[in-house]
C-alpha positions as CSV (number, residue, x, y, z in Angstrom):
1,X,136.9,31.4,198.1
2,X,134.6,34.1,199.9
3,X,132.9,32.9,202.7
4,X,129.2,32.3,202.2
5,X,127.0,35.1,203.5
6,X,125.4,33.2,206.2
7,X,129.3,32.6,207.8
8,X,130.5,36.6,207.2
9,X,131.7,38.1,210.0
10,X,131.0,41.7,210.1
11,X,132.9,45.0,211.9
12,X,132.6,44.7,215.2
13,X,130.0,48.4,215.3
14,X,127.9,46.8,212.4
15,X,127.3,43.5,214.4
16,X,126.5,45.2,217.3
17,X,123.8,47.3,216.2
18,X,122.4,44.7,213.7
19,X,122.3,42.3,216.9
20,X,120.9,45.0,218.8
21,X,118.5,45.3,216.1
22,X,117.2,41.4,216.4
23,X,116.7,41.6,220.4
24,X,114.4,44.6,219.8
25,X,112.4,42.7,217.1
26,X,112.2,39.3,219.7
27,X,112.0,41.2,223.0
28,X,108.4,41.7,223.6
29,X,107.9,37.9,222.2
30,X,110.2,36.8,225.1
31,X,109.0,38.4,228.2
32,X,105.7,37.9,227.5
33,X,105.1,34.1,228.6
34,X,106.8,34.6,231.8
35,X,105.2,37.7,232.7
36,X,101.8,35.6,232.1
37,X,103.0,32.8,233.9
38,X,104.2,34.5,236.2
39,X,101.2,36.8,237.0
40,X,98.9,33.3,237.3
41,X,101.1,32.0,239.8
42,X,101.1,35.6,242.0
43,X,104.7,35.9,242.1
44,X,105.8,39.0,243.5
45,X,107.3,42.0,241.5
46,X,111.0,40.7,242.8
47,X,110.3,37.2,241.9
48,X,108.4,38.5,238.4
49,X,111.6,40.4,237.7
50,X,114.1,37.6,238.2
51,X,111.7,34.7,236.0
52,X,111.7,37.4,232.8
53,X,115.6,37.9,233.2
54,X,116.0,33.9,233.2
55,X,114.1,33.7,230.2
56,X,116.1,35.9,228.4
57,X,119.6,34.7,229.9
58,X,118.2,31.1,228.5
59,X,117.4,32.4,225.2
60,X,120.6,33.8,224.8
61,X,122.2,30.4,225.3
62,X,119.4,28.6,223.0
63,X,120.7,31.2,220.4
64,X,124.4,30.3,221.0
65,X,123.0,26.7,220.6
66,X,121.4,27.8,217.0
67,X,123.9,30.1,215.4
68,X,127.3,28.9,216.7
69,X,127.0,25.2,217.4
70,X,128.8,22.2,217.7
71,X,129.2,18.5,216.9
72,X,125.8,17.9,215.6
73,X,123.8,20.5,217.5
74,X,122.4,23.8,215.9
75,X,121.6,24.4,212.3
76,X,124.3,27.4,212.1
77,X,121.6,29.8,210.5
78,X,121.1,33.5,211.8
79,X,118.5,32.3,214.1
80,X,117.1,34.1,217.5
81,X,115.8,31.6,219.9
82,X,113.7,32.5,223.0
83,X,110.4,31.1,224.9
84,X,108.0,29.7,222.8
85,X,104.5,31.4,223.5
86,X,102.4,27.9,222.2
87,X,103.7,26.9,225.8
88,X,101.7,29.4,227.6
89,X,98.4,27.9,227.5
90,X,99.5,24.3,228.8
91,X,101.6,26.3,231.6
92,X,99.1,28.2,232.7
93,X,96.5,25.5,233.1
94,X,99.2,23.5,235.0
95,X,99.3,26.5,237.7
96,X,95.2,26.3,237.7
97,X,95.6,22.9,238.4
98,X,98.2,23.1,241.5
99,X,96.5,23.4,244.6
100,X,100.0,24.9,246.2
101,X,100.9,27.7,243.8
102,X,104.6,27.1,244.5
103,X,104.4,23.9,242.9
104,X,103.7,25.0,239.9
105,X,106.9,26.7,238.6
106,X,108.8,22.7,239.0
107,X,106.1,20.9,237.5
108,X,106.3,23.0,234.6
109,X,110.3,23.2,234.6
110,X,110.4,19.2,235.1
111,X,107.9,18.9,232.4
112,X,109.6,21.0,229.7
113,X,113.4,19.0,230.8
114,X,111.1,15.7,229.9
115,X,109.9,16.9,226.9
116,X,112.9,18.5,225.8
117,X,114.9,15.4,226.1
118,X,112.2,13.5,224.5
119,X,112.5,16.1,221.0
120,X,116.5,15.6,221.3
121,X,116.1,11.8,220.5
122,X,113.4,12.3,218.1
123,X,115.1,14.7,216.1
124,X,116.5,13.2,213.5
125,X,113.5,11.1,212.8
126,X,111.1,14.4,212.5
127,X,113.7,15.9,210.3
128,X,112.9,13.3,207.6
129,X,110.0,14.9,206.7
130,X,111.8,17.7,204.7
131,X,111.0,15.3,201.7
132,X,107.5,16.2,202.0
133,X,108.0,20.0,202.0
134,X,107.9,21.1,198.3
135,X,108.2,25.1,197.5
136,X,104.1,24.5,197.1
137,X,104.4,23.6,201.0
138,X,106.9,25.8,202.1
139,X,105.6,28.8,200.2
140,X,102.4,28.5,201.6
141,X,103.9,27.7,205.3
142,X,106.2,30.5,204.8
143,X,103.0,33.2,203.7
144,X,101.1,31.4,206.7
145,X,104.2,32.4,209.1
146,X,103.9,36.3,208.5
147,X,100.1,36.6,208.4
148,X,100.0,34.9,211.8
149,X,102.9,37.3,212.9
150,X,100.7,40.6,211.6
151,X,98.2,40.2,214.5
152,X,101.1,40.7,217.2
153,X,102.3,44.2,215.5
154,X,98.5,44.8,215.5
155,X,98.0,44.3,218.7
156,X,101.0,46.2,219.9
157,X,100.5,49.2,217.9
158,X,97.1,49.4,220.2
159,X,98.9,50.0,223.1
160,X,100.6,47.5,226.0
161,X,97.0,47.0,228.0
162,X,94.1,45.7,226.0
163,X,92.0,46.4,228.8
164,X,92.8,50.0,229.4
165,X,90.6,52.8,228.4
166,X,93.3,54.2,225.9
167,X,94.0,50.9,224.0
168,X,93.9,51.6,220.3
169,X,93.3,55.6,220.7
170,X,95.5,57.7,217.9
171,X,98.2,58.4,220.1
172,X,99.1,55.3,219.9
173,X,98.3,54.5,216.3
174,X,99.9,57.7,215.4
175,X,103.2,56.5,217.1
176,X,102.8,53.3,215.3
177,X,102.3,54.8,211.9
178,X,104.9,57.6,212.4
179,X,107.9,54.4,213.6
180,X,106.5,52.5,210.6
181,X,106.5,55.4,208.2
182,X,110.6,56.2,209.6
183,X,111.7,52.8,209.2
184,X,109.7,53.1,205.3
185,X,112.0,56.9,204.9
186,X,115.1,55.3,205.7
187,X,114.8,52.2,204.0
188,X,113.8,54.2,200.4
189,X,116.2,57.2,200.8
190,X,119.6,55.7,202.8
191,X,122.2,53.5,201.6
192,X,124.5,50.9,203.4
193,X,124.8,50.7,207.2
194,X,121.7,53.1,207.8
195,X,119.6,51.4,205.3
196,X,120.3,48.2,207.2
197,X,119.7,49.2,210.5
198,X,116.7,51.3,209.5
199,X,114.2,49.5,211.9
200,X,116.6,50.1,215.4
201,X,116.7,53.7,214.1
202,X,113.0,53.6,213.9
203,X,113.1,52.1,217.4
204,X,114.8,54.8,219.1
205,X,113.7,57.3,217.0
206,X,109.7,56.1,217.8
207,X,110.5,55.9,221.4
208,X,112.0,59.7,222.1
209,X,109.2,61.0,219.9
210,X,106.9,58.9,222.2
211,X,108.1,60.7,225.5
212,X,106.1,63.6,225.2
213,X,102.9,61.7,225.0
214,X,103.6,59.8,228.7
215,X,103.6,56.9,226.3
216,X,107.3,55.8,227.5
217,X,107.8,54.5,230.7
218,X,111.1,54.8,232.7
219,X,109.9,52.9,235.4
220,X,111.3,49.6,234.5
221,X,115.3,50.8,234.9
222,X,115.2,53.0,238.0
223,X,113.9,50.2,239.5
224,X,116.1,47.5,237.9
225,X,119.1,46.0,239.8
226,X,122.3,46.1,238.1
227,X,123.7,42.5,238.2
228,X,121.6,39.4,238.9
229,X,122.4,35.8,238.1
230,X,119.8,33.5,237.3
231,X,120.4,31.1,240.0
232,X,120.0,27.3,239.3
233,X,116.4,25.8,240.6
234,X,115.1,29.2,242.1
235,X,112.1,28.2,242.1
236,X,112.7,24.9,243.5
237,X,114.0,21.2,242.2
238,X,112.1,19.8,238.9
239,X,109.2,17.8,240.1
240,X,107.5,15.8,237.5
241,X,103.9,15.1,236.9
242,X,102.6,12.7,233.8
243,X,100.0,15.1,233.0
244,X,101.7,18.7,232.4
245,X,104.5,15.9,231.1
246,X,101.9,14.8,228.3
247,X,100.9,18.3,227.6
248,X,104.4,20.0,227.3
249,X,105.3,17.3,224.8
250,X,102.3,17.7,222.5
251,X,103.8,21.7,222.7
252,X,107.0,20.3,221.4
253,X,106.1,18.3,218.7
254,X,104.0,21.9,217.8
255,X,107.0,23.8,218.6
256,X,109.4,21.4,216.2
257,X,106.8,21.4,213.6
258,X,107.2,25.6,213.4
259,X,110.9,25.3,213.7
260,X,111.1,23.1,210.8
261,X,109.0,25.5,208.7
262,X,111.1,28.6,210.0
263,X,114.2,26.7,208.8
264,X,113.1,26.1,205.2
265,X,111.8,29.6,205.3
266,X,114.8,30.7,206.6
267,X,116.9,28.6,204.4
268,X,115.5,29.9,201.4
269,X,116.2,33.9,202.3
270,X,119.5,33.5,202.6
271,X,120.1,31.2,199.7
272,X,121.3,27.9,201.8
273,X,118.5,26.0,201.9
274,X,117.8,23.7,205.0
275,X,118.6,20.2,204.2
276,X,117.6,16.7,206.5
277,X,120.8,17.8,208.0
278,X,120.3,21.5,208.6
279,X,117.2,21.0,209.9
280,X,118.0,17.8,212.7
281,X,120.8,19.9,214.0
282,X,118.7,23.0,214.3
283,X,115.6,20.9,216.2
284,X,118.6,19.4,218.2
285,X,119.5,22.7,219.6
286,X,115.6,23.8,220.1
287,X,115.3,21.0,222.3
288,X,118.3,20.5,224.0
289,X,117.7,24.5,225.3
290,X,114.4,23.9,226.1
291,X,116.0,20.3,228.3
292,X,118.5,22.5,229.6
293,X,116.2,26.6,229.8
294,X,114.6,24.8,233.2
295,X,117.9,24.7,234.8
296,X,118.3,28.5,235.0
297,X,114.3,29.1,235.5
298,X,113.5,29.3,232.0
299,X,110.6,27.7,229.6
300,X,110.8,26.0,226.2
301,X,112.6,27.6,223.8
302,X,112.0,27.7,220.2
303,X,113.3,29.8,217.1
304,X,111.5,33.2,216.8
305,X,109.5,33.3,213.4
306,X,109.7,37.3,213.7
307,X,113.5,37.5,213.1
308,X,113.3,36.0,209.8
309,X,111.1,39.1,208.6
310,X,114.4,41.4,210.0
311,X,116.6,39.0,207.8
312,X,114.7,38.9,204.8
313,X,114.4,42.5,205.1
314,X,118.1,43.9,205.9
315,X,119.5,41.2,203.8
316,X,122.0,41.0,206.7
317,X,122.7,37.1,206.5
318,X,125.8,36.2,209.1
319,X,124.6,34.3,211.6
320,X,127.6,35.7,213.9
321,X,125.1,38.9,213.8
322,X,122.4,36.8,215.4
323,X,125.0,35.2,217.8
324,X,125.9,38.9,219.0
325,X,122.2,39.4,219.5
326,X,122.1,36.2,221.8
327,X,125.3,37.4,223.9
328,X,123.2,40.4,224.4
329,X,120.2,38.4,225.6
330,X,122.8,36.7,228.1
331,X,124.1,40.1,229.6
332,X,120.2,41.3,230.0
333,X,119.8,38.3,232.2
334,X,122.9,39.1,233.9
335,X,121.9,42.6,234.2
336,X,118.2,43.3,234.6
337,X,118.9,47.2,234.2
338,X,120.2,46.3,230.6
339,X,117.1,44.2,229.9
340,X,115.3,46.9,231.2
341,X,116.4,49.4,228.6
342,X,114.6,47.5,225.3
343,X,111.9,47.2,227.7
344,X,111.2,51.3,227.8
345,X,110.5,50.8,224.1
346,X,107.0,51.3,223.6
347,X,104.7,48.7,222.6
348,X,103.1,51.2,219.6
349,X,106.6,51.7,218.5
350,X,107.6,48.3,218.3
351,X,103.9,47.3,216.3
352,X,104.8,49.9,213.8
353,X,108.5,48.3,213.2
354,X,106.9,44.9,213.1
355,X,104.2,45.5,210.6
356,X,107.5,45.7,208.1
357,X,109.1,42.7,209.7
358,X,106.1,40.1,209.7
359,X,105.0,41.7,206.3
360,X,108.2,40.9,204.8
361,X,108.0,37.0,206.1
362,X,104.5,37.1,204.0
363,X,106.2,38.3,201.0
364,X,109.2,35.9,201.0
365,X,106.1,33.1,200.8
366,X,104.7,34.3,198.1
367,X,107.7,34.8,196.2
368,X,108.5,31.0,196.9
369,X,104.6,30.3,196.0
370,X,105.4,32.0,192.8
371,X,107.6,29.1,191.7
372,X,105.7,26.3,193.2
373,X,104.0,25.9,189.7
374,X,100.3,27.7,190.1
375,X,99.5,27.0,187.0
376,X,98.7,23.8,188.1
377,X,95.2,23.3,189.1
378,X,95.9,20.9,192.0
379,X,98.9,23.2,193.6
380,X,96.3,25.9,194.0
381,X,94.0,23.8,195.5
382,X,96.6,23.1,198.1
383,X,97.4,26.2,198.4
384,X,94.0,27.8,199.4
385,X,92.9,25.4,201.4
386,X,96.3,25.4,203.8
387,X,96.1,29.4,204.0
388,X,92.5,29.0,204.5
389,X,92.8,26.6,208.0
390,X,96.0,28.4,208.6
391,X,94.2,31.5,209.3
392,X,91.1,30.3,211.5
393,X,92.3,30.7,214.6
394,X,93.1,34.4,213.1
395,X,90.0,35.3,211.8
396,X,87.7,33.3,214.1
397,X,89.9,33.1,217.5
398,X,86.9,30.9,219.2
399,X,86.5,28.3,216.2
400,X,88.0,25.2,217.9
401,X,86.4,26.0,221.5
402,X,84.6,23.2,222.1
403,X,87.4,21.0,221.4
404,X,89.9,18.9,224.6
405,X,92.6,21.6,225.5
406,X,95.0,19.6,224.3
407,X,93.6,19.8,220.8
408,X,93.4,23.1,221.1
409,X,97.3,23.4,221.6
410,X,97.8,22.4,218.0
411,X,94.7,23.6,216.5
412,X,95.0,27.2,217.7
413,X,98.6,27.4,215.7
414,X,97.7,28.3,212.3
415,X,101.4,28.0,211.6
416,X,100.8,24.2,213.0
417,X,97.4,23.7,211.3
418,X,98.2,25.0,207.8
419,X,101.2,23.2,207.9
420,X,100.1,19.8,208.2
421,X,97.1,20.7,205.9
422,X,100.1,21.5,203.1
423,X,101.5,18.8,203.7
424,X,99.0,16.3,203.5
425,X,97.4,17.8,200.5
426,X,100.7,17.4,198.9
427,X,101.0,14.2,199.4
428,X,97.1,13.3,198.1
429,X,97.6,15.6,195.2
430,X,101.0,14.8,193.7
431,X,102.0,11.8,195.1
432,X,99.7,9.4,195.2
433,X,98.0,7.7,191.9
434,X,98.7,9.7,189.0
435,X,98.5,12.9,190.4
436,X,102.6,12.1,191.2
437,X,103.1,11.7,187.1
438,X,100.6,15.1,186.4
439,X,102.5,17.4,189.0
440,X,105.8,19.1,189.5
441,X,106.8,18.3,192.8
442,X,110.7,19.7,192.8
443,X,112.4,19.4,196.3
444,X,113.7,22.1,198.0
445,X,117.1,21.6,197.8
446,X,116.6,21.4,194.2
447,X,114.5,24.6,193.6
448,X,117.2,25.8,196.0
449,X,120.3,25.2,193.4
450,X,118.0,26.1,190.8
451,X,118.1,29.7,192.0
452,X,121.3,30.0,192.8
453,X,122.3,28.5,188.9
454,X,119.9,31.7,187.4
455,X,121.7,33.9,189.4
């Protein structure tokens, strides 16, 4: 019997490249929180350099986590983990509040061990609520996912400095438009291995065409050293403080609350759909990373939404593809030249691959929404009003602001927000009274098998 797609082990050049191709989707998304963080804090260039290769070199093993497993731990899907950027907010207001600035790196690292242990023993429980997740919910999560993604390539496609004088000038939209319209070329008029790897090609492609215009910088690998180990409490033993404590869990629960979604989304593109199972062992590995990220300097570690857009896109299923991606995230941390190399990319190049990427996340929604029976009155109320509070902190970024911080941590994920709007809406809808009687409301797993029986 042929091995399921998801478990195909590809030659050795093709997994390569395709991994290749998933640390240049995730990149940017990794090194931004520490580079944040790490600016709030004043660390020095030196000290800048070594946080963003910990962050990567922890990814790496939160991907091995993910993809590869064991015992109970990681939900064996081709999923990239890497920081989570809901924790930036909370960490950054934890380095306000520390009077000695060198403090603030082990608060936050003993706050995200505490919390990461804490979403390790609650795992199981949170992964009950897959009941409650209907295609009505998941397309409309799902949908949610890549809108909130199309901002990023937005943004990028502007340029790497919002507060420069060229941000958004055509150079850069041009660069943007011409990776986007390469990666377009290639995917309509190639076949096989090209066709698959049509967004790295864009990548490189984007980023020689961008030399002429002084838009690629160079900078990063001269000055790169070539090895470099992320040495174990850098920054100083864990110290732990109730309040950044209470604040990294509430990112968590936001963080586990995504990954959930990202695994039925996930689940669904490449035709194993996430089970209770699936999905405790995949939050087991998100939090036991982010319990174990602090030990090599790292921050909480989730699975990267934007990945599933490069999945649903290549059709490239084997999670041993994503693995290779994370043993590639390992040697960047190991070698900061490496790392340095997907870092010359420029950030117009990448917005133009990742218009495709997140764009294709939005689709795969609404191709679940198109079986989640909206014919049905109720399920369109549902969905509308979940896309509608899923995309406020889009469309109106100051909405919540006069809300506690830690409200905001939740409310400003529209992933979060639109989520639990879905879900409860769901559950008032077609559960409760006769609305449960009046309404379809197939589980996953079942629309799951359903598919697979038409095809």
């Amino acid at each position: 019997m042929a091995a399921h797609p998801v478990d195909e082990k590809l030659p050795a050049l093709k997994m390569a490249t395709s991994g290749l191709q998933h640390v240049a989707a995730m990149y940017a998304g990794v090194v931004a929180p520490p580079l944040i963080v790490g600016a709030a804090i004043g660390l020095s260039a030196t000290e800048l350099t070594f946080l963003t290769g910990a962050c990567l070199f922890t990814a790496g093993l939160a991907t091995f986590l993910q993809t590869l497993g064991f015992w109970k731990i990681g939900a064996r899907l081709p999923f990239v983990n890497g920081v989570t950027f809901a924790g930036v907010a909370p960490m950054t207001a934890v380095v306000a509040a520390t009077d000695d600035k060198s403090d603030a790196l082990p608060i936050i690292f003993g706050a995200v061990i505490v919390a990461g242990l804490l979403g390790f023993v609650a795992a199981p429980f949170f992964s009950k609520a897959i009941r409650f997740f209907p295609p009505v919910v998941t397309g409309s999560v799902i949908t949610l996912i890549g809108v909130s993604l199309l901002p990023v390539a937005f943004g990028w496609a502007q340029g790497p400095n919002p507060q420069a004088d060229d941000y958004g000038s055509t150079t850069y939209l041009t660069l943007a438009g011409v990776t986007l319209l390469i990666v377009l070329l290639l995917r309509r008029f190639t076949r096989g291995f090209v066709k698959q790897i049509a967004v790295l090609i864009g990548l490189v492609v984007g980023t020689l065409i961008a030399i002429p215009f002084g838009a690629t910088d160079f900078g990063p690998v001269a000055d790169a050293d070539v090895v470099g180990f992320p040495t174990p409490f850098h920054f100083g033993a864990p110290q732990f403080q109730l309040a950044a404590i209470l604040s990294l869990c509430v990112v968590m629960v936001v963080s586990m609350t995504e990954s959930t979604a990202d695994m039925l989304a996930l689940g669904e593109i490449v035709e194993r759909p996430a089970d209770e199972k699936i999905i405790a062992a995949g939050l087991r590995a998100d939090t036991l990373g982010s319990a174990l990220s602090p030990l090599f300097n790292g921050f909480m570690c989730s699975a990267f939404a934007q990945n599933i857009g490069l999945v649903a896109m290549t059709r490239i299923r084997s999670r041993y593809v994503v693995a290779t991606g994370g043993g590639f995230l390992v040697l960047m941390g190991l070698c900061p030249m490496a790392a340095s190399l997907i870092a010359v990319v420029p950030r117009p190049v990448l917005g133009g691959a990742g218009i495709v990427l997140f764009g294709s996340v939005a689709a795969s929604g609404i191709q679940t929404l198109v079986r989640a029976g909206l014919d049905k009155d109720n399920n369109v109320l549902i969905v509308a009003v979940s896309l509608a509070v899923g995309i406020i902190p889009i469309t109106a970024p100051e909405f919540y602001h006069s809300f506690p911080e830690t409200a905001k941590i939740v409310l400003d994920s529209g992933i979060s927000t639109g989520c639990v709007t879905a879900v409860v809406l769901n559950l008032l809808f077609n559960h409760l009274g006769k609305g449960r009687e009046a309404q379809d409301v197939t589980h996953p797993m079942e629309a799951g098998e359903e598919i697979a029986a038409v095809r």
